[in-house]
C-alpha positions as a Python dict, from the first residue, in 0.01 Angstrom:
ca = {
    (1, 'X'): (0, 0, 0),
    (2, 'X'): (58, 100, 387),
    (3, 'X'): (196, 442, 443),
    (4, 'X'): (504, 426, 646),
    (5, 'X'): (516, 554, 1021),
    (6, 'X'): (793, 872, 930),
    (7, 'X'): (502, 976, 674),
    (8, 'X'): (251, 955, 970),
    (9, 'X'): (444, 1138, 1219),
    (10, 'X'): (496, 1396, 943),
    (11, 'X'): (120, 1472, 900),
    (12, 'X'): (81, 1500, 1293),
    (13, 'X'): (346, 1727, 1353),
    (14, 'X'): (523, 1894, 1006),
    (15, 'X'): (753, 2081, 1196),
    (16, 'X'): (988, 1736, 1225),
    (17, 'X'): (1022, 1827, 875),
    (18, 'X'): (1272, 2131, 959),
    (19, 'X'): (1470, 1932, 1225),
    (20, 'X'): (1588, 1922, 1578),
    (21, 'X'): (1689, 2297, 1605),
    (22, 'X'): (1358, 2421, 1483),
    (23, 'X'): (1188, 2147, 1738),
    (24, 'X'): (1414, 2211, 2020),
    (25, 'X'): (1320, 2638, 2011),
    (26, 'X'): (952, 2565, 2032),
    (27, 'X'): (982, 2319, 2311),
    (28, 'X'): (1248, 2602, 2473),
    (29, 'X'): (961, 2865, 2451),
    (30, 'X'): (680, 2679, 2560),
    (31, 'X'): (932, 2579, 2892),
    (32, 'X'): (1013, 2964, 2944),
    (33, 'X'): (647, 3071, 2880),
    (34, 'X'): (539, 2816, 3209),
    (35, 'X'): (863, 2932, 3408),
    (36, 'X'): (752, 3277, 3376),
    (37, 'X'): (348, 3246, 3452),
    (38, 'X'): (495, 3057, 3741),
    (39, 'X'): (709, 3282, 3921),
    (40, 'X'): (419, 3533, 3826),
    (41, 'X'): (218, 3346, 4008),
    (42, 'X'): (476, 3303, 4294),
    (43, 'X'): (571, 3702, 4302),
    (44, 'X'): (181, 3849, 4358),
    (45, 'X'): (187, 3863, 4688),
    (46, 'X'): (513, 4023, 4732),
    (47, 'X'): (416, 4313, 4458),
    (48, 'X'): (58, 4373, 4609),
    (49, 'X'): (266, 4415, 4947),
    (50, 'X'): (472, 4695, 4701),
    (51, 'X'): (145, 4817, 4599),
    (52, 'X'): (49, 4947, 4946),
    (53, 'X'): (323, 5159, 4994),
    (54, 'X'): (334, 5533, 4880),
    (55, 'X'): (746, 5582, 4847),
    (56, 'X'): (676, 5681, 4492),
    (57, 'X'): (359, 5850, 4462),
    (58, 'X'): (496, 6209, 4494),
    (59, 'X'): (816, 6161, 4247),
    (60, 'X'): (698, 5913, 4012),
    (61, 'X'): (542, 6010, 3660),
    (62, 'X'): (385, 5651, 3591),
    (63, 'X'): (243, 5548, 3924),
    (64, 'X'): (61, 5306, 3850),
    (65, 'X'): (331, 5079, 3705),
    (66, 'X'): (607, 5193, 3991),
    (67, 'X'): (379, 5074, 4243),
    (68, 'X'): (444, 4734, 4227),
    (69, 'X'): (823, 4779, 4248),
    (70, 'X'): (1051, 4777, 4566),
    (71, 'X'): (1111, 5114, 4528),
    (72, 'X'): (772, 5210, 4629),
    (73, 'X'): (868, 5096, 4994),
    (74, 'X'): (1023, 5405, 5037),
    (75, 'X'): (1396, 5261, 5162),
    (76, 'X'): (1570, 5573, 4987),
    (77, 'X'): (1407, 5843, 5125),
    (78, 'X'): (1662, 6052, 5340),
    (79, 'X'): (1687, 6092, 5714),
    (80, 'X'): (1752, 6436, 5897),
    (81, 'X'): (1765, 6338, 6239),
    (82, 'X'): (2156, 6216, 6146),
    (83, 'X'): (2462, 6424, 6138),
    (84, 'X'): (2757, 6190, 6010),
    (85, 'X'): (3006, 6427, 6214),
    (86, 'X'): (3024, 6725, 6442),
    (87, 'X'): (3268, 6967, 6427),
    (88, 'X'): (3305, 7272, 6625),
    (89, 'X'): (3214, 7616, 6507),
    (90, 'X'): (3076, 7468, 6182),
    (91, 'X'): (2671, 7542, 6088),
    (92, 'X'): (2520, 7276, 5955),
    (93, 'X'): (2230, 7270, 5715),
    (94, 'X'): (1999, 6957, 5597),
    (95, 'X'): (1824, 6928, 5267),
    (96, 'X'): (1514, 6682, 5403),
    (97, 'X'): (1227, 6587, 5169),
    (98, 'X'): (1027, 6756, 5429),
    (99, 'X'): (1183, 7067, 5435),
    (100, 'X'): (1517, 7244, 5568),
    (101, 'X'): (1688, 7210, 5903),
    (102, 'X'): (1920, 7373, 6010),
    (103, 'X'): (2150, 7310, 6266),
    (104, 'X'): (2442, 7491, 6532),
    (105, 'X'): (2726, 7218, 6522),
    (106, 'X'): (2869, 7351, 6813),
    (107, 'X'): (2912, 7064, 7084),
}
């Protein structure tokens, strides 16, 4: 007696016996998992660029896992040399990361 061909395909891959949906997840996952290595693959360069930066070093608890993040560029560390507006008679004083100015707002 020959075994039929759905009995075959059964032995080489028994998760056709829980159906599509089952099937379908696995495939989804394996997909995702490739996606993701690639763009891992495509990102390096851009987070050892991060990685060379020191925005973060001085603030950040975990270093060495806020390194690779755009944040470590620095972009949101504050400028002093700007005074949105000047106003007669009026002292102004800066808060800079790299100490206190202070400034006569007299023009």
């Amino acid at each position: 007696m020959k075994i039929p061909n759905a009995d075959i395909k059964l032995e080489e891959d028994p998760y056709r016996q829980v159906g599509y949906g089952i099937n379908a997840y696995f495939d989804l996952t394996v997909q995702l998992s490739w996606m993701f290595c690639v763009m891992t693959i495509v990102m390096l360069p851009t987070m050892y660029i991060f990685s060379t930066m020191a925005g973060v070093k001085d603030i950040s608890i975990l270093y060495a896992l806020d390194a690779y993040t755009l944040g470590n560029m620095g972009g949101s560390s504050v400028l002093c040399n700007n005074a949105p507006l000047m106003v007669p008679g009026i002292q102004l004083g800066l808060e800079c990361p790299s100490g206190t100015l202070n400034m006569d707002a007299t023009a």
